[in-house]
Phi, psi and omega in degrees: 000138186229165192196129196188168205214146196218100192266149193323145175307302186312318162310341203242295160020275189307340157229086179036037188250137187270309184212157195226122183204109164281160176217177169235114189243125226205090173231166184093353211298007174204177159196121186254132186182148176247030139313104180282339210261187189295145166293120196306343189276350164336125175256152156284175192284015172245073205326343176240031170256108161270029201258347203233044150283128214034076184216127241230084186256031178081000185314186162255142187297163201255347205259032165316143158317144179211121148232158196221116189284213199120138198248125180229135185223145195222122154243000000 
């Protein structure tokens, strides 16, 4: 989810800026599954052994909340 206010050109104009836009950025913010333990989709820390995919080995989940502020500027 992104959510963002883009402020008038006429405001900005003056000091050379063409277009100015803050956002708010949001992912992960839910998940639905009634799977308790860690995510299976998760790899170990040995990149070429595939035997143990998706297999619920105790990592920490990868699917954490993110969030990210941001700024776009166009001159």
């Amino acid at each position: 989810m992104q959510s963002g206010y883009t402020l008038p050109a006429s405001k900005i104009k003056q000091f050379g800026i063409d277009r100015f836009r803050i956002y708010l950025q949001a992912a992960n913010l839910f998940t639905i599954t009634k799977y308790t333990g860690p995510d299976p989709e998760l790899q170990t820390s040995d990149l070429n052994d595939n035997t143990n995919f998706g297999i619920d080995l105790g990592n920490y989940p990868a699917n954490m909340r993110n969030y990210n502020l941001g700024v776009q500027i166009t001159f």
